[in-house]
N, C-alpha and C positions, 0 to 999 in steps of 0.2 A: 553418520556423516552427512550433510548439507551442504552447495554451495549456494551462493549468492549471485546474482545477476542484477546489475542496477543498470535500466532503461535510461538512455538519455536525450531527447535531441532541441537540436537550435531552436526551433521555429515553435516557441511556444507563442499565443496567441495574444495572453493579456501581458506577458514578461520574456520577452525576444531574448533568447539569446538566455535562459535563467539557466544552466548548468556553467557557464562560464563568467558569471556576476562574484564580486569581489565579497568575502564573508570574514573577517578581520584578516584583511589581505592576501585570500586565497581563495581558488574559486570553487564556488560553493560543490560540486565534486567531488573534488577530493576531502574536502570534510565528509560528505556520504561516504566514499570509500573507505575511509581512518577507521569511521565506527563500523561500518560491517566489516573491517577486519578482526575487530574484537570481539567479534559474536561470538568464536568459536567457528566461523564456516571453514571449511578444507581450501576452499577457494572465493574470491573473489572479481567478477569481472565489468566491467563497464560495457555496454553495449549501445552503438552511436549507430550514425549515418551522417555524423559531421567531422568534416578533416578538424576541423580547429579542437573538438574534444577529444578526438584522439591525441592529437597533440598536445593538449595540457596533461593528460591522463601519461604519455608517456613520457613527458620530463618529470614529471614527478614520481617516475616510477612503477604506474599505478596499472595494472592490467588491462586491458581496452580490445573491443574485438569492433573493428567495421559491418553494421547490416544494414541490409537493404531501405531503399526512402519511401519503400510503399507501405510500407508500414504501417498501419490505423493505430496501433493500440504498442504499450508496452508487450505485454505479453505476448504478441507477434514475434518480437523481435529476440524476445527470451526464447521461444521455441528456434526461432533460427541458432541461437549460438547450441544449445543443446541438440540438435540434429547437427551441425557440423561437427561438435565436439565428440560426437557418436554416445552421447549419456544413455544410461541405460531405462527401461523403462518404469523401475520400481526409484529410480534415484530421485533423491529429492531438493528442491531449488527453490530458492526463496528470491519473490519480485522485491526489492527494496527500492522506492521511489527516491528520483534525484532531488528533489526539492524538501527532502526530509532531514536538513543536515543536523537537528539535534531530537531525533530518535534514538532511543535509550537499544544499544546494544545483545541487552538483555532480550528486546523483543521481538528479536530476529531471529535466537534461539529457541525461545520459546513458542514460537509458530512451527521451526521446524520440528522441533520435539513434539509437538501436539500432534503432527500429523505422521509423526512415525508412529504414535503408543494409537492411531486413529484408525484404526485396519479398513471401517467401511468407506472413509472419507478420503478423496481423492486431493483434496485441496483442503490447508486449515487457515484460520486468518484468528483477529484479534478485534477486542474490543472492550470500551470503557464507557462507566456509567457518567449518563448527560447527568448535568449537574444544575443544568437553568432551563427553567420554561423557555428563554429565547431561543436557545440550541435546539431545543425539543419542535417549537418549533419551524427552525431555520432551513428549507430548502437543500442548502449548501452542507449540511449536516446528515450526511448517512446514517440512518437507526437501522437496525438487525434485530429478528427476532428470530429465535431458536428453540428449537424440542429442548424437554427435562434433559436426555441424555446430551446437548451442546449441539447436533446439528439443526443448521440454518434452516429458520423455514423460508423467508423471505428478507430482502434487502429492500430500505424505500425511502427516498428523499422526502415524503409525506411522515406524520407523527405518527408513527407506531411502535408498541399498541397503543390505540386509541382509550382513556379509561373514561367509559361514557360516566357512567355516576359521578367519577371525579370532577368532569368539564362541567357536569350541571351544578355539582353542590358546592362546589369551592370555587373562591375568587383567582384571578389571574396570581400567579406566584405562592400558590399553597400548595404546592408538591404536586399540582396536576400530572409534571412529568415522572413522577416517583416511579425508577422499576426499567424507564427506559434506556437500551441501550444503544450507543456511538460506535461505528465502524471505523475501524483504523486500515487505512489502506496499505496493509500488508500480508503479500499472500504466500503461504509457503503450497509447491504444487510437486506431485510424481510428474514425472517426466511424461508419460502417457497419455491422464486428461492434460498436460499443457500441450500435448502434439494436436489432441484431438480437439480443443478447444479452437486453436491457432486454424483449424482446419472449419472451424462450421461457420455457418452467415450467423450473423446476429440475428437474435430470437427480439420476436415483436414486443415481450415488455421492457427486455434491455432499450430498445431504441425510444420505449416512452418516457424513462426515469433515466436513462443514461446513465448506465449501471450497469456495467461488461460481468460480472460476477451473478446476473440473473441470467444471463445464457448457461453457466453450467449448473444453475436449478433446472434451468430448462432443459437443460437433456440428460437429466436424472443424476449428474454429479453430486455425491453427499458431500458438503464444507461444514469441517469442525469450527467453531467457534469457542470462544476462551475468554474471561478477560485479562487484561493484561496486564503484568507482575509491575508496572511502572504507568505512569501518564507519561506521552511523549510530549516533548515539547512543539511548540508551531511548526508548520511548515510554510513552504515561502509561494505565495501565487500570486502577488500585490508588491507594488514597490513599499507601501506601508506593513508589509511583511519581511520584505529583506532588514527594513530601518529595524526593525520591532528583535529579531533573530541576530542579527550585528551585536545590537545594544545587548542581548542575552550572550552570545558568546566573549563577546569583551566582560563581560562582567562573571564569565564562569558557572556561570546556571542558564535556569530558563524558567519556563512560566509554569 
């Protein structure tokens, strides 16, 4: 058993107000919501600190708990609903990001599944092979690398791993990036390291790559790593991402 908690609030930076943006005439929320009901989770809940999403979330039916605006991070705000909720500390909860409205359902099970059959691993996540030198290497583009056995050695917006013989003997676009893999920001977490995460400062590499997921390397947390039984589709941080997401759900696929 797994439930779900999807982070939401107003004030995003480059896209004001994106959980409550119109997605073929509904706001983009509750599309997140539809699909992680079909994952399979036991439960499903929204977690704001804006009246106005709670209020779309409950006319439409959709579960919504109020947390607090001090918030830094999603996963803050998941540890508050799971300490009010009284969750237990071996249960396990998956962060589903709100601006992911056509994430393949499937891969919200399968993160939490991996980190149930995952005994040493406190948190599992997902990931898919880069497919273009650009992405490889794109800043904006999370690569992961991980032990034989699937846990994480490190997370890094730089190209890793680096394959030095490859960069010197082949020309740009000859599978330089061959091997590397893309982070899918989905994390399935025990209730425990999410308490104790929620509870520690940011660790000095997190604050250099901005990458909340290198604090629980840093304080010895094992994350299972997988790749993922689907490619998701876009997520939305761009108004040339909502246009791009629109046009894919009107039309019944994606990219």
């Amino acid at each position: 058993m797994f439930r779900v908690v999807i982070p939401a609030r107003h004030a995003s930076t480059r896209l004001p107000g994106k959980p409550l943006l119109l997605l073929a005439g509904e706001p983009m929320i509750l599309h997140v919501h539809r699909l992680a009901l079909r994952s399979g989770a036991a439960e499903v809940i929204v977690a704001t600190d804006d009246e106005r999403i709670r209020s779309a979330c409950n006319t439409a039916g959709a579960a919504c708990e109020m947390t607090a605006e001090r918030h830094a991070s999603g996963t803050d705000r998941i540890a508050e609903v799971a300490l009010r909720r009284g969750w237990a500390d071996d249960d396990i909860v998956v962060n589903v990001q709100g601006d992911e409205p056509l994430l393949p359902p499937a891969l919200i099970g399968q993160a939490a599944a991996l980190l149930a059959v995952s005994p040493v691993a406190s948190i599992a996540t997902l990931a898919t092979l880069i497919v273009s030198e650009s992405d490889y290497l794109d800043p904006n583009v999370v690569k992961v690398v991980a032990r034989a056995d699937g846990i994480a050695l490190y997370f890094s917006r730089a190209p890793v791993p680096w394959d030095r013989e490859g960069f010197t003997s082949r020309p740009p676009g000859a599978g330089r990036h061959r091997g590397a893999r893309r982070h899918l920001g989905i994390y399935a977490y025990r209730v425990a390291a999410l308490r104790r995460l929620a509870a520690a400062p940011a660790a000095a590499l997190e604050l250099r790559e901005r990458l909340e997921q290198l604090r629980a390397l840093d304080m010895g947390l094992s994350i299972a790593v997988a790749d993922a039984v689907e490619v998701p589709g876009p997520g939305v941080d761009t108004p040339e991402d909502l246009a791009r997401v629109e046009a894919l759900l009107r039309a019944g696929g994606r990219s």
